[in-house]
Backbone atoms as SQL, in Angstrom:
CREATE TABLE atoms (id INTEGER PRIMARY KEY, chain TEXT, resi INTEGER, resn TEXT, atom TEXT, x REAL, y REAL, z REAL);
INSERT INTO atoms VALUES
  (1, 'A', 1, 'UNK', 'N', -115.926, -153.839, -92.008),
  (2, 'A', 1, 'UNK', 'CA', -115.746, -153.104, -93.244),
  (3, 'A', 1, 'UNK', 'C', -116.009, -154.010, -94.451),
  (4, 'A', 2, 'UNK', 'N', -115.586, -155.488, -93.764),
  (5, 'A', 2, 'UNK', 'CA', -115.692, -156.011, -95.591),
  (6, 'A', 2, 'UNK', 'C', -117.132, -156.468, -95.840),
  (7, 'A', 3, 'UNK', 'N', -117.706, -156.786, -94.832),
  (8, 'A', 3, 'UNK', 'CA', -119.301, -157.030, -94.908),
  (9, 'A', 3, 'UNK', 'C', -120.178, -156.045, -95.321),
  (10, 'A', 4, 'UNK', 'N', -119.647, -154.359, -95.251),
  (11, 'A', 4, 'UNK', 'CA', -120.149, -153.212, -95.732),
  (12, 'A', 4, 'UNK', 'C', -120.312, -153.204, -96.632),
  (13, 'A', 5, 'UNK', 'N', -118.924, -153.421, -97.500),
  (14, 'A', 5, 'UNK', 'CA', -118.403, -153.346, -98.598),
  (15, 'A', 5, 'UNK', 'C', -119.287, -154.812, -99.291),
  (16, 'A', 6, 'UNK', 'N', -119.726, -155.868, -98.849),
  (17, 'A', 6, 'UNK', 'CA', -120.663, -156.594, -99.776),
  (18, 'A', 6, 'UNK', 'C', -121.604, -156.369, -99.759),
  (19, 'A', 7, 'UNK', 'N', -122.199, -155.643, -98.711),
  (20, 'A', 7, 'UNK', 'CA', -123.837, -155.561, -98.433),
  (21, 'A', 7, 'UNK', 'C', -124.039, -154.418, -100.085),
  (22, 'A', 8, 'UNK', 'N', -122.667, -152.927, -100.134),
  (23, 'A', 8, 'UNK', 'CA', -123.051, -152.202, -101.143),
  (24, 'A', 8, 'UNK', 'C', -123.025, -152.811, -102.565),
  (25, 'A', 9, 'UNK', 'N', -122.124, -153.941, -102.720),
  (26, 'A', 9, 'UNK', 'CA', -121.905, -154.900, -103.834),
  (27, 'A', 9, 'UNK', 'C', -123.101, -155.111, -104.173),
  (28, 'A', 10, 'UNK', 'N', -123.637, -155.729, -102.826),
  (29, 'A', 10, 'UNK', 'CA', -125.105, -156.823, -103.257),
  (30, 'A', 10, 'UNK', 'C', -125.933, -155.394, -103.396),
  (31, 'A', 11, 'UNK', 'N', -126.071, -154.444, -102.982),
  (32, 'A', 11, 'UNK', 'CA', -127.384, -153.242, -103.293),
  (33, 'A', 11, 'UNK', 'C', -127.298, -152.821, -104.839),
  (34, 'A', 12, 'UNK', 'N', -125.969, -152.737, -105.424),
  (35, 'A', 12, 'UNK', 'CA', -125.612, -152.195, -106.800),
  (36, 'A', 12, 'UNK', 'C', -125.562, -153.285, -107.912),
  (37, 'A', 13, 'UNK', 'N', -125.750, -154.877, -107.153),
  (38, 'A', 13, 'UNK', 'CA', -125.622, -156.224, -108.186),
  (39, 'A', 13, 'UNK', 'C', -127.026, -156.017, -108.373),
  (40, 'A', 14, 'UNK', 'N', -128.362, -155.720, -107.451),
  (41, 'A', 14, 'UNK', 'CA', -129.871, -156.310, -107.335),
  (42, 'A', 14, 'UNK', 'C', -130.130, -154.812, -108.178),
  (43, 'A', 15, 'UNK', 'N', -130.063, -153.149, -108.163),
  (44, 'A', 15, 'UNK', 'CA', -129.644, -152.625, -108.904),
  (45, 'A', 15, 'UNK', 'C', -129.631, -152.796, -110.489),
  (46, 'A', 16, 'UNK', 'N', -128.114, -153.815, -110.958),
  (47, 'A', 16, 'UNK', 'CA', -128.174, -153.444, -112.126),
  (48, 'A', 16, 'UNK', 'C', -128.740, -154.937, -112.917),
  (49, 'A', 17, 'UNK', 'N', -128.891, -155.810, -111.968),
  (50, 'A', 17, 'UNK', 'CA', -129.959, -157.053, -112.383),
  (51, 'A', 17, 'UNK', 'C', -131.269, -156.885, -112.803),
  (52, 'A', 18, 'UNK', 'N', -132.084, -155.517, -112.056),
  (53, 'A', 18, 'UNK', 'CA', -133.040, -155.247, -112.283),
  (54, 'A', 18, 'UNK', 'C', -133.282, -154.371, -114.226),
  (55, 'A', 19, 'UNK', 'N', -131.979, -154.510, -114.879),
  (56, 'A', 19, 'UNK', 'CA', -131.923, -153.426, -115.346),
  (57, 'A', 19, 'UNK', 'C', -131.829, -151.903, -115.210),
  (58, 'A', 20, 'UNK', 'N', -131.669, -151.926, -114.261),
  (59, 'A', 20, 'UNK', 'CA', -131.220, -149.963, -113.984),
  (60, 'A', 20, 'UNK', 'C', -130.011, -150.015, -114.556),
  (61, 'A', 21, 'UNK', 'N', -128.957, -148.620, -114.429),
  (62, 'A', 21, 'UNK', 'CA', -127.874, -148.157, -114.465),
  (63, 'A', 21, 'UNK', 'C', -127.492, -147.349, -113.447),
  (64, 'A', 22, 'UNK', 'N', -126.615, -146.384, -113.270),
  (65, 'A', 22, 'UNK', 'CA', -126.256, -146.202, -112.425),
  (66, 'A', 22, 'UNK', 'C', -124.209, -145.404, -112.061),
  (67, 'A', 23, 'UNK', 'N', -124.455, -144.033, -111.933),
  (68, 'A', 23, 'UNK', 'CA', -123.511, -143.140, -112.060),
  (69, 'A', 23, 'UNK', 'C', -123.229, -142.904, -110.465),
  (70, 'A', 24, 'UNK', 'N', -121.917, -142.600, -110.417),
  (71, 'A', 24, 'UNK', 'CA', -121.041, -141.943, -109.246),
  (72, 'A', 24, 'UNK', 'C', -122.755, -141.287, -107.766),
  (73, 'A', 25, 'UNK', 'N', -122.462, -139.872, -108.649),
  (74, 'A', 25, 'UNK', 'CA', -123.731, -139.683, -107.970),
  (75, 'A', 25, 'UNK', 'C', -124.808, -139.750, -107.759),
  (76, 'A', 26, 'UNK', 'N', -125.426, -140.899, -108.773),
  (77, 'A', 26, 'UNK', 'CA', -126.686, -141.974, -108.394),
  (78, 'A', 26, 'UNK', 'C', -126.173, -142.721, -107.230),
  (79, 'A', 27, 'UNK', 'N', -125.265, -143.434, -106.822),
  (80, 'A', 27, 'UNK', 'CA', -125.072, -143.920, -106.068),
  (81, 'A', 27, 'UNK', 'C', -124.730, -143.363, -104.466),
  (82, 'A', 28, 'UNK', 'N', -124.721, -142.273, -104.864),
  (83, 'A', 28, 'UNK', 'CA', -123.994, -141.493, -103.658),
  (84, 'A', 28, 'UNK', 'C', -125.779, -141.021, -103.159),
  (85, 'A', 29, 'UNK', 'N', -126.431, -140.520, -103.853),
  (86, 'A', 29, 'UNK', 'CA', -127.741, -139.921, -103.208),
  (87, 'A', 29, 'UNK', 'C', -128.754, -141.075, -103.346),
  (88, 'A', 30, 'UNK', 'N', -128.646, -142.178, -103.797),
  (89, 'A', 30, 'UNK', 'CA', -129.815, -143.503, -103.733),
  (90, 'A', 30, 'UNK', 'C', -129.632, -144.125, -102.469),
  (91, 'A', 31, 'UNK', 'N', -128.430, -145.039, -102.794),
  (92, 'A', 31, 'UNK', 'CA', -127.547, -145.704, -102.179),
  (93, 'A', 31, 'UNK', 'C', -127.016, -145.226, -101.083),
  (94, 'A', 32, 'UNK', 'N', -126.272, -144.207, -100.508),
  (95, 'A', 32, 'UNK', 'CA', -125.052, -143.541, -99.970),
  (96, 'A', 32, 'UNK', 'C', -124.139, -144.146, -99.717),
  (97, 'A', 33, 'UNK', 'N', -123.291, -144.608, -101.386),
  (98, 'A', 33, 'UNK', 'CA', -122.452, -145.375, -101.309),
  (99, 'A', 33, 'UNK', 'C', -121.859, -144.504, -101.880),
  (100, 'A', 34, 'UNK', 'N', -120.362, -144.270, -101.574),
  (101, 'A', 34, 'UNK', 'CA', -119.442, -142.728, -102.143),
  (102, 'A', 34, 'UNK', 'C', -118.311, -143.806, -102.524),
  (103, 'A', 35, 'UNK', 'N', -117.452, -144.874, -102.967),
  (104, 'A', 35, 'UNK', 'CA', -116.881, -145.252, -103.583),
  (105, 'A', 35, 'UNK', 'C', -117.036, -146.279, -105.132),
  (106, 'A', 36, 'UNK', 'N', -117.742, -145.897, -105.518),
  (107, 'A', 36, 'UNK', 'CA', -118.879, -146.687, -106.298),
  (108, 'A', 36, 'UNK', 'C', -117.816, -147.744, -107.421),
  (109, 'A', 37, 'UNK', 'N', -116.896, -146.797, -108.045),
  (110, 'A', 37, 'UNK', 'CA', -115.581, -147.508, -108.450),
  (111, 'A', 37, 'UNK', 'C', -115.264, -148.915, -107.802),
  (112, 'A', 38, 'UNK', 'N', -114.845, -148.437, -107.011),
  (113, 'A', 38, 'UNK', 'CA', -114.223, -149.488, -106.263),
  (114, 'A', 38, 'UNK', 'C', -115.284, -151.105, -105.746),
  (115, 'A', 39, 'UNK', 'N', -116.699, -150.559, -105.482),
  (116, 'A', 39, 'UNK', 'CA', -117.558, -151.705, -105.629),
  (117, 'A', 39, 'UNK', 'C', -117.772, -152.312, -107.050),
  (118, 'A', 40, 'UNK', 'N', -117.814, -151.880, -108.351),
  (119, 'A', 40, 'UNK', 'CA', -117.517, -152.327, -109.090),
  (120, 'A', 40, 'UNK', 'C', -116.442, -152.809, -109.762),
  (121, 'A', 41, 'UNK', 'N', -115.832, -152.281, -109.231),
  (122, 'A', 41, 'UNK', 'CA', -113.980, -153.668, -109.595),
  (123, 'A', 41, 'UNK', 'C', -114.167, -154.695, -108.696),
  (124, 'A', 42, 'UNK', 'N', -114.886, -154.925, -107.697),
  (125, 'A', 42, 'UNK', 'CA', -115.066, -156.186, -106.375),
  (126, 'A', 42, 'UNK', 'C', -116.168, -156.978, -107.356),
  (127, 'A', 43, 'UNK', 'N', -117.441, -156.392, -107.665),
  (128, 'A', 43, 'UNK', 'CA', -118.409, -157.709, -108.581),
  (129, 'A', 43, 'UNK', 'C', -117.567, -158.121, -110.111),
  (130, 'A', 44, 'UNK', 'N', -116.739, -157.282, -110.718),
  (131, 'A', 44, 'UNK', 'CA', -115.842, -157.763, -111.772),
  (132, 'A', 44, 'UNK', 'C', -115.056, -158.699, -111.213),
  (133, 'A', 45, 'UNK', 'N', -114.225, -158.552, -109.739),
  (134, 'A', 45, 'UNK', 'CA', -113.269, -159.640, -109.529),
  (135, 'A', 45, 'UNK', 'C', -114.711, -160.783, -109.212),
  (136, 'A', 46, 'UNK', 'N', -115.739, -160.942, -108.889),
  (137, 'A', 46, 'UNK', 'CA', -116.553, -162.051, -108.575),
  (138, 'A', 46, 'UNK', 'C', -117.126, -162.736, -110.204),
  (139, 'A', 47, 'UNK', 'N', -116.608, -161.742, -111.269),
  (140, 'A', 47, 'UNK', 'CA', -117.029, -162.658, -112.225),
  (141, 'A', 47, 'UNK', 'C', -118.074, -161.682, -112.987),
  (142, 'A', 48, 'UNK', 'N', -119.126, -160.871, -112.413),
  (143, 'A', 48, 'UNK', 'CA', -120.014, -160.188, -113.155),
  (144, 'A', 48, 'UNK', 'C', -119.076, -159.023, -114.209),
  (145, 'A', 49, 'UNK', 'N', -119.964, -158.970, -115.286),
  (146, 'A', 49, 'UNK', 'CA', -119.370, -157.960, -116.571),
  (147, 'A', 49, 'UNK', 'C', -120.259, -156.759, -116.262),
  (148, 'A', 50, 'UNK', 'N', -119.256, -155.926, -116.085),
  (149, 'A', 50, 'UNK', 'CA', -120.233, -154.597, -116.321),
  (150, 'A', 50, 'UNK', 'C', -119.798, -153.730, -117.210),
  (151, 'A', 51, 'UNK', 'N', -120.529, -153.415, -117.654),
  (152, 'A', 51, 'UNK', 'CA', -120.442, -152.322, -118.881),
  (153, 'A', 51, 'UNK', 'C', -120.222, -150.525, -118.503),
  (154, 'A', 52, 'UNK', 'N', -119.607, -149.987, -119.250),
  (155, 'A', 52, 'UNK', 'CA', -119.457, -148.339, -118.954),
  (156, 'A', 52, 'UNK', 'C', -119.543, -147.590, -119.760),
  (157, 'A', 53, 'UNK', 'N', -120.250, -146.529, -119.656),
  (158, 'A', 53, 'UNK', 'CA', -120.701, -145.403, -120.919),
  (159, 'A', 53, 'UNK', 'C', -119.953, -144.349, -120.361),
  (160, 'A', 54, 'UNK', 'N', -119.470, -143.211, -121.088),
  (161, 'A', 54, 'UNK', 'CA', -118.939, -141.810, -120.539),
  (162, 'A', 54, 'UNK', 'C', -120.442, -141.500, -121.274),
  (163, 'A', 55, 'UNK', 'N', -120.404, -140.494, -119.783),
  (164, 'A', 55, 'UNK', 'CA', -122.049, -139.237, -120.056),
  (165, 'A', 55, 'UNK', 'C', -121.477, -137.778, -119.953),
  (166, 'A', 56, 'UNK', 'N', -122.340, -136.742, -120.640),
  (167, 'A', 56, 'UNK', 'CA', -121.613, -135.442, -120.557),
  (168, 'A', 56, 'UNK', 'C', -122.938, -134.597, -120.303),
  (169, 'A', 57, 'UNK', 'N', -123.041, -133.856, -119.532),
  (170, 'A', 57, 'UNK', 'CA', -124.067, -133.134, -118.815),
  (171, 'A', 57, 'UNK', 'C', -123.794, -131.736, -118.154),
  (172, 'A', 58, 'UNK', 'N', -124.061, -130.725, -118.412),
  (173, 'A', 58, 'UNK', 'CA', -124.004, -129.418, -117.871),
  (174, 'A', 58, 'UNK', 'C', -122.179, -129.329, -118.119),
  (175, 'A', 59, 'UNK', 'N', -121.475, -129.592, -118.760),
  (176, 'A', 59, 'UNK', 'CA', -119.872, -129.143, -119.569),
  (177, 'A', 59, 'UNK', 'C', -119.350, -130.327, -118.367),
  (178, 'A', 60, 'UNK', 'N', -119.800, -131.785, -118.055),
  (179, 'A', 60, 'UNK', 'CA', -119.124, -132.559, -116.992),
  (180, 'A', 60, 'UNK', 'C', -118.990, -134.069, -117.231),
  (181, 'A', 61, 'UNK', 'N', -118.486, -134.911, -117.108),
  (182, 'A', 61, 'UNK', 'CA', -117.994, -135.924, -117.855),
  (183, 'A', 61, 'UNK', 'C', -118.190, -137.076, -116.496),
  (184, 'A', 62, 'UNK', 'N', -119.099, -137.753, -116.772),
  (185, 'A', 62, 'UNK', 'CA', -119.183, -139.272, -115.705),
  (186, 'A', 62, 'UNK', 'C', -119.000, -140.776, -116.267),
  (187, 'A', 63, 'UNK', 'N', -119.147, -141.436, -115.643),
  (188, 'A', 63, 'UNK', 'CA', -119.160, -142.503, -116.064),
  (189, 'A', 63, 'UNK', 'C', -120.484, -143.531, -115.415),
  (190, 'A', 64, 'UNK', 'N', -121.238, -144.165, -116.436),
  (191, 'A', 64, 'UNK', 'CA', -122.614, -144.532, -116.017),
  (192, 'A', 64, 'UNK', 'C', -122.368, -146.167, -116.519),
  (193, 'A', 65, 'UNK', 'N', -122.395, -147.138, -115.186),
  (194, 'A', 65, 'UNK', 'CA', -122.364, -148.214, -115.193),
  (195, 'A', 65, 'UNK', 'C', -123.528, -148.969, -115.558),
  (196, 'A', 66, 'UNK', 'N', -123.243, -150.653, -115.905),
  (197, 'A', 66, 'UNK', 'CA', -124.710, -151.167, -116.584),
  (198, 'A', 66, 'UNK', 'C', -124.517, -152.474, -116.511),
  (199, 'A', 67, 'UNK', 'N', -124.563, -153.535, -115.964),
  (200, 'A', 67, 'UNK', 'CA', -124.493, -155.067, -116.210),
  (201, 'A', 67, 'UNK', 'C', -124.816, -155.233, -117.667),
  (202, 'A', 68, 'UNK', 'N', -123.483, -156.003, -117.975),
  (203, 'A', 68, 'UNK', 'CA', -123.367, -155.873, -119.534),
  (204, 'A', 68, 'UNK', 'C', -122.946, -157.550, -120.119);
């Protein structure tokens, strides 16, 4: 499990290094990574800053991550 859990770290670090961004369900249909939260509080505890925007789309409220 915890090697899972870095392999999705490292897919969402190379991700937002490249400059992309990257929301709940970007990650869930790119990736098929369904805790996306939680991989980003693991590269914050390693030190990387990431940044967060609230997005609002069809009356719905996300949150769209960004190496910041």
């Amino acid at each position: 499990m915890m090697s899972e859990n870095l392999s999705q770290c490292n897919m969402i670090l190379n991700l937002l290094q490249s400059g992309g961004s990257l929301t709940s369900y970007e990650a869930y249909t790119k990736l098929n990574i369904t805790q996306l939260g939680a991989r980003i509080k693991e590269l914050e505890s390693r030190g990387y800053v990431i940044g967060r925007t609230w997005e609002t789309s069809n009356n719905k409220r996300y949150k769209r991550y960004f190496l910041g």
